[in-house]
NUBA-283313 format. One record per residue: residue in one letter; x, z, y of N, C-alpha, C in turn. Coordinates in steps of 0.2 Angstrom, whole numbers, padded with zeros to 4 digits, always signed. Layout:
% NUBA-283313
aXZYXZYXZY;...
This chain:
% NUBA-283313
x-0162-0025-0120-0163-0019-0117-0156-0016-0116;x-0151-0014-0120-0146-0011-0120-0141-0016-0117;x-0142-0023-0117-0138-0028-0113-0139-0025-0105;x-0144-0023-0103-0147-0022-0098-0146-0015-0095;x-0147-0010-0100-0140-0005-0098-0134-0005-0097;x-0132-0008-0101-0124-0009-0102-0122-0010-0094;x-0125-0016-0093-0123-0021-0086-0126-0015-0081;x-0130-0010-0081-0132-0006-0075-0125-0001-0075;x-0122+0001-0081-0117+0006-0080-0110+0004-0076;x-0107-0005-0078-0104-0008-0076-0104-0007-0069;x-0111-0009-0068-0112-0011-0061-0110-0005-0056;x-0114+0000-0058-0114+0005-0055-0106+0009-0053;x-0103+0008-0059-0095+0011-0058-0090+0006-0054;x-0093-0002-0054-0093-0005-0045-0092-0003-0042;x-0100-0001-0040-0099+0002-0033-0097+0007-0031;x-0095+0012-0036-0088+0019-0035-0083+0016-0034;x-0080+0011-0037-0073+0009-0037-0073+0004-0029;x-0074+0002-0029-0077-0002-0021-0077+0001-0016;x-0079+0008-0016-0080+0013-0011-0072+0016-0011;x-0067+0016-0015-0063+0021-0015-0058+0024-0010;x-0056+0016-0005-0052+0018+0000-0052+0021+0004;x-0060+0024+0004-0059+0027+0012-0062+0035+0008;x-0060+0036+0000-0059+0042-0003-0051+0044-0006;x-0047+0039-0004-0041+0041-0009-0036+0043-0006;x-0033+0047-0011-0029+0053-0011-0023+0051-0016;x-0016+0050-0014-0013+0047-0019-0010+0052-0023;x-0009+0052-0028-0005+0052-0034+0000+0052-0037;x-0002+0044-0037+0007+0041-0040+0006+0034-0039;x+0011+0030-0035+0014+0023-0036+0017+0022-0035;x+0019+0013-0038+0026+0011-0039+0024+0002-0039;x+0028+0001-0035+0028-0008-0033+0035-0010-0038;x+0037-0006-0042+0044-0008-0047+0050-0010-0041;x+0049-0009-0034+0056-0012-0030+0063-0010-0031;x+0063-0003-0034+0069-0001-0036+0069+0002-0042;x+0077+0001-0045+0078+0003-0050+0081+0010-0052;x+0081+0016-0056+0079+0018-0060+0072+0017-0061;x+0066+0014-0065+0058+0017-0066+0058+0022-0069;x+0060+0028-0066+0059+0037-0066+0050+0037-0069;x+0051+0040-0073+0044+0041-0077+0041+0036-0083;x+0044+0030-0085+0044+0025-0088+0046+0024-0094;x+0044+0023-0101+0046+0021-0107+0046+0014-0108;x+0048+0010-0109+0046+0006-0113+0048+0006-0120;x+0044+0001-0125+0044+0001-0132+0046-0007-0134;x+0050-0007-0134+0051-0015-0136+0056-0020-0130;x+0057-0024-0132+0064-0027-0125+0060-0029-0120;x+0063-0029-0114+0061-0031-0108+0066-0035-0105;x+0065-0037-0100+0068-0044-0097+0069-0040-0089;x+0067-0034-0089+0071-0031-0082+0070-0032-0074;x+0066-0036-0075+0065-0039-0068+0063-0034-0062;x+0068-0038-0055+0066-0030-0051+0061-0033-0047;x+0056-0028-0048+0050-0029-0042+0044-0029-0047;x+0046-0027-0053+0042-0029-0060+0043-0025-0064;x+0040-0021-0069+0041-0020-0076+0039-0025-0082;x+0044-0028-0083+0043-0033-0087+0048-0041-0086;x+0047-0044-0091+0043-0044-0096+0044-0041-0102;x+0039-0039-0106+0039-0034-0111+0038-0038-0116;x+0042-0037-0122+0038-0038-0131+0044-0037-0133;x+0042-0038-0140+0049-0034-0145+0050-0040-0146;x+0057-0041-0150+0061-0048-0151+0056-0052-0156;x+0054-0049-0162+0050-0053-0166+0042-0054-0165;x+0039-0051-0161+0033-0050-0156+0028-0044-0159;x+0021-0044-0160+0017-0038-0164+0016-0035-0158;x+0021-0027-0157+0016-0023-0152+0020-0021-0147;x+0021-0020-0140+0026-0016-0136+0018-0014-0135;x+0024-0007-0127+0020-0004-0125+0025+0000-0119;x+0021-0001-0112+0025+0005-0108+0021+0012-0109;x+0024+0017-0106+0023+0023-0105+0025+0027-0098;x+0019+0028-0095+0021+0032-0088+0017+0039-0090;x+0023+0045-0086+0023+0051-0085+0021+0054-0081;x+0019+0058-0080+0019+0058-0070+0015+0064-0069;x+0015+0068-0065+0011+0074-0061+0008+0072-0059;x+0001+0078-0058-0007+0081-0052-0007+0086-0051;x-0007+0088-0045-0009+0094-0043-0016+0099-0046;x-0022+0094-0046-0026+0097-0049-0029+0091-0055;x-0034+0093-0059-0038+0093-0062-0043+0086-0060;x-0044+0082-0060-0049+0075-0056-0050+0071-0059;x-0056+0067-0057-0054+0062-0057-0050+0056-0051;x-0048+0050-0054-0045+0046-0054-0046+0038-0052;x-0043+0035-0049-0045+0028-0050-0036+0025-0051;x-0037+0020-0057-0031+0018-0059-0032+0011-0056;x-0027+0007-0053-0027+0001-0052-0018-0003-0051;x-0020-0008-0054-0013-0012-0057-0013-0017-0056;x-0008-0022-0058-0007-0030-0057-0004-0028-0067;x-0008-0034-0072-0005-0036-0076-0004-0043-0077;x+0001-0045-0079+0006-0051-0078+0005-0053-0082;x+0006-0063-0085+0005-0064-0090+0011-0068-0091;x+0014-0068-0095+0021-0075-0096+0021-0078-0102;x+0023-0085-0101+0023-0089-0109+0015-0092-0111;x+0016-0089-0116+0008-0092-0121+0004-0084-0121;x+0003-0081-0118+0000-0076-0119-0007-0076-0118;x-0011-0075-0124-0017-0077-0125-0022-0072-0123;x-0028-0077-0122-0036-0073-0121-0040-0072-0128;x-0044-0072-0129-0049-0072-0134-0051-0076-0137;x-0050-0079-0145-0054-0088-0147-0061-0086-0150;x-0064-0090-0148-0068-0092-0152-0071-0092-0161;x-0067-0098-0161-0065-0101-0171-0061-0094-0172;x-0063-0092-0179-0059-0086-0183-0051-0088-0184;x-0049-0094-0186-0043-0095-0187-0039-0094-0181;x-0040-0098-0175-0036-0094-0169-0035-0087-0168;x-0042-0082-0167-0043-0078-0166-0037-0072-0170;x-0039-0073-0176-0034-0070-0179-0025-0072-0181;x-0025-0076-0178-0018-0080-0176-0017-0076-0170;x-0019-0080-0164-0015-0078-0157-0020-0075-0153;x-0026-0072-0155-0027-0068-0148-0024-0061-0149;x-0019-0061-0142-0017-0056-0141-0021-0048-0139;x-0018-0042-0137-0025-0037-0135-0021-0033-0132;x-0026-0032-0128-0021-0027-0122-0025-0020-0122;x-0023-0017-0121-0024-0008-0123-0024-0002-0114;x-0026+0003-0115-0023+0008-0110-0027+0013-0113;x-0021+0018-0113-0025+0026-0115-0022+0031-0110;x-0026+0036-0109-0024+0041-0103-0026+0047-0108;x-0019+0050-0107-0018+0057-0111-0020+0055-0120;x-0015+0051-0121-0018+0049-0129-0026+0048-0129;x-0030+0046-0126-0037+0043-0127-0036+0035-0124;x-0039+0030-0130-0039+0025-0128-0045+0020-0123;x-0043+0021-0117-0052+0019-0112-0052+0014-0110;x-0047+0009-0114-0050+0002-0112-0047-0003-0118;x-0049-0009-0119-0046-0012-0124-0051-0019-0124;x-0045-0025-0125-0050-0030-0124-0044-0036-0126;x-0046-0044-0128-0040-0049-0125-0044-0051-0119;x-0037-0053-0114-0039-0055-0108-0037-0061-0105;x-0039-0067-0103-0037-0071-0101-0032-0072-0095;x-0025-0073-0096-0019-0074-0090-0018-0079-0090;x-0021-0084-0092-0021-0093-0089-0017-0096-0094;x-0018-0096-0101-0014-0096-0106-0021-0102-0109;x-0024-0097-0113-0030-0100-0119-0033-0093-0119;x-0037-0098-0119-0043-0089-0123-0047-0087-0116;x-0053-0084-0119-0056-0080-0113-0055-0073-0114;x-0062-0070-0108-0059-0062-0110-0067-0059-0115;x-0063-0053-0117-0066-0051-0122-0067-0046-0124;x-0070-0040-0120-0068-0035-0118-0072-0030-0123;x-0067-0026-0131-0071-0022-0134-0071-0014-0133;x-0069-0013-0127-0069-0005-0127-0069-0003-0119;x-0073+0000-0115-0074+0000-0108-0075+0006-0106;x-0073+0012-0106-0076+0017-0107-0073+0021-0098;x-0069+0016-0098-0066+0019-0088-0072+0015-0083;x-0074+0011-0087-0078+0006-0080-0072+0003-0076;x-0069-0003-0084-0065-0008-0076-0069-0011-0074;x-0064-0014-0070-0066-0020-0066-0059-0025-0066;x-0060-0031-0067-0053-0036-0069-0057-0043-0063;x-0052-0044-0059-0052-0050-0055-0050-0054-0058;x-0051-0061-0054-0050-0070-0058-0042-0068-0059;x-0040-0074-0061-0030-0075-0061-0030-0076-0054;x-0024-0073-0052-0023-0073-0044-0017-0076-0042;x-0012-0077-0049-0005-0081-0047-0003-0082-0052;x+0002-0087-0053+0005-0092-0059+0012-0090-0058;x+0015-0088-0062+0022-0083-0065+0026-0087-0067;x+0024-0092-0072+0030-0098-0073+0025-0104-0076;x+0029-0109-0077+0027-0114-0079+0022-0119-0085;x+0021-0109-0090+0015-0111-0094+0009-0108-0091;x+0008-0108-0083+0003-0107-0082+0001-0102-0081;x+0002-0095-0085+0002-0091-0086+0001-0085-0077;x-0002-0080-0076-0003-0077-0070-0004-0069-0072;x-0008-0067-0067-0009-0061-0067-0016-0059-0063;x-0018-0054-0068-0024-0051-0065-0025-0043-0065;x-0029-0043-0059-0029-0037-0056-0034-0032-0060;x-0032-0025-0061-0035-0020-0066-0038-0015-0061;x-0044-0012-0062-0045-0005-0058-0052-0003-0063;x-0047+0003-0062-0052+0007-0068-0053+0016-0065;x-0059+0019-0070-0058+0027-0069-0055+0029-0073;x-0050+0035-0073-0045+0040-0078-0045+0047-0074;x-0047+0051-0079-0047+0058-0081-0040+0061-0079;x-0036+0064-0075-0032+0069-0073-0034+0077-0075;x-0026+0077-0078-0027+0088-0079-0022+0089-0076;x-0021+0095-0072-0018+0099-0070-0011+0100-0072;x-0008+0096-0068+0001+0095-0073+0004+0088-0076;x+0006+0089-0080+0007+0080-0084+0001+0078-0086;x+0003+0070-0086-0001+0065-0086+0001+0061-0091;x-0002+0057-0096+0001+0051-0096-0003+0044-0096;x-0001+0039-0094-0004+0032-0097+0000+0030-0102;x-0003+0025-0106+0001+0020-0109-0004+0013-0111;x+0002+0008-0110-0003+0001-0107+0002-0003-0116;x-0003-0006-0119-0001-0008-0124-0004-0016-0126;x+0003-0019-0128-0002-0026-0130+0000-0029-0137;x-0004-0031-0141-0003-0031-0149-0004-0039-0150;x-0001-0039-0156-0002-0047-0160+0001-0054-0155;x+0008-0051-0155+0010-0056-0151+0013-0057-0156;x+0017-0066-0151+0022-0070-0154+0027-0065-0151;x+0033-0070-0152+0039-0068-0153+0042-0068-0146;x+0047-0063-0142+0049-0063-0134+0048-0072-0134;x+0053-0073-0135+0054-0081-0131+0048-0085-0131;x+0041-0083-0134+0035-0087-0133+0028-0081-0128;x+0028-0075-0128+0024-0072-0125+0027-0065-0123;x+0028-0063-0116+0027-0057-0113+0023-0055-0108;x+0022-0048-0105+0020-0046-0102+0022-0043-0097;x+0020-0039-0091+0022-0033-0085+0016-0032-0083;x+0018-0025-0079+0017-0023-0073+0019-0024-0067;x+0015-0023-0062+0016-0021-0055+0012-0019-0051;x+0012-0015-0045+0009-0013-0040+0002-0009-0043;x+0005-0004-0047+0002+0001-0050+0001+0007-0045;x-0006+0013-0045-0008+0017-0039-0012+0020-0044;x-0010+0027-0044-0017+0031-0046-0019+0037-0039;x-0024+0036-0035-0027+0038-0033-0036+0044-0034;x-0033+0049-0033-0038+0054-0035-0044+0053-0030;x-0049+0054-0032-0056+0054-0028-0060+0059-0026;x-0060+0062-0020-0065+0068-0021-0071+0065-0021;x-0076+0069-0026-0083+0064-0028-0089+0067-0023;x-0091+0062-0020-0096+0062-0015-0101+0065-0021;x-0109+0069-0017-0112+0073-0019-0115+0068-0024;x-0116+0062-0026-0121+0057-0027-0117+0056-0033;x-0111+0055-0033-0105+0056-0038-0107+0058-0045;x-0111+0064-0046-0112+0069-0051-0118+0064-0055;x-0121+0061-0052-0127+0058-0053-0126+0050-0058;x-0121+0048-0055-0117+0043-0058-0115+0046-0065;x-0112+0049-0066-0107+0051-0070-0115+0054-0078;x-0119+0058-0076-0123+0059-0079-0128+0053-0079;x-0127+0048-0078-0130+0038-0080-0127+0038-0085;x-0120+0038-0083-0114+0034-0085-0115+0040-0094;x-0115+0044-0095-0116+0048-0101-0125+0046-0104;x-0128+0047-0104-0133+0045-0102-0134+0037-0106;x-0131+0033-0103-0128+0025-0106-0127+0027-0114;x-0123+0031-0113-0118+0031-0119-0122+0033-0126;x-0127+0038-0122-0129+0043-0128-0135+0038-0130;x-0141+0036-0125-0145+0029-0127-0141+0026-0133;x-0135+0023-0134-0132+0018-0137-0129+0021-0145;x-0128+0027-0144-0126+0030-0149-0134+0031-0152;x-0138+0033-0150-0143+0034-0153-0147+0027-0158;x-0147+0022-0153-0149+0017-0157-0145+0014-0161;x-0138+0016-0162-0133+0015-0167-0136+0018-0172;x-0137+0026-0174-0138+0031-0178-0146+0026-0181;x-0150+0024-0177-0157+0022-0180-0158+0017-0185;x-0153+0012-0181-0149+0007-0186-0145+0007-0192;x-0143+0012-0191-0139+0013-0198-0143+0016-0204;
């Protein structure tokens, strides 16, 4: 049963995010084409590429992380959608314990320090995806292009996030890596577009709570 929620809330935040273009209102984006990246942290070394942010990891691997700053005019919601890039051996999800806690990598986003999504994702490396925290309603495409020679590509992100009034921040984080010369990562052709919500909109969003509370509840009976 709750398999069967899950997948109705998925679904549902689909078909919002599929409808978007002919609701959006932009925000903030950046195809990396030039350089200063005005609004950008990164945590760990990068490889600078222009037309890219990335590739990213620290020299002995474990955890990088970019940071984008950015303004809203008002208070919204949002639709996030990106390209994340895979280079090297950068891993999906194993199976067997022993891989899993060796090389499955994990890839993170949190908007305004809250973390809404979190999972290992498959960029044509090893591993599948494995997604343990969902809480935007992505949605992630097949691998759509190959980067270099290990194979490795990029898959497309769109997700919902929360805007307030003023500063923003994301931060896109990827943990339990090898070392730069064996696994990086990037960005590109990143877009936050705000959504004015159709009347039907409210109705979603009280499912989508709804879902959650069902789930909490049979957590609490279980324990």
């Amino acid at each position: 049963m709750m398999k069967k929620i899950k997948l109705l809330g998925l679904l549902l935040a689909a078909l919002v995010l599929a409808q978007v273009p002919a609701h959006a209102v932009p925000v903030y984006s950046t195809d990396f084409s030039t350089t200063p990246y005005t609004g950008w942290t990164v945590s760990g070394s990068s490889t600078n590429q222009t037309g890219v942010l990335g590739g990213i990891n620290n020299t002995s691997g474990g955890t990088s992380s970019a940071t984008l700053t950015f303004t809203s005019a008002t208070a919204t919601v949002a639709v996030l959608k990106f390209d994340l890039i895979g280079y090297g051996t950068l891993d999906g999800y194993f199976t067997d314990s022993a891989s899993r806690t060796s090389y499955t990598d994990t890839f993170s986003v949190a908007s305004g320090g809250t973390t809404i999504f979190q999972g290992a994702l498959y960029t044509g490396w090893a591993g599948t995806d494995n997604i343990s925290l969902n809480t935007a309603g992505a949605v992630l495409s097949t691998l759509t292009a190959t980067h270099d020679s290990s194979g490795s590509g990029t898959r497309t992100i769109t997700m919902f996030i929360n805007l307030v009034a003023g500063t923003n921040t994301l931060k896109f984080v990827y943990a339990n890596l090898e070392s730069f010369s064996n696994e990086q990562w990037g960005l590109d052709n990143l877009s936050v577009t705000a959504v004015p919500l159709p009347a039907s909109l409210p109705l979603l969003g009280a499912a989508l709570l709804g879902i959650g509370g069902i789930s909490r509840m049979r957590n609490r009976q279980r324990a």
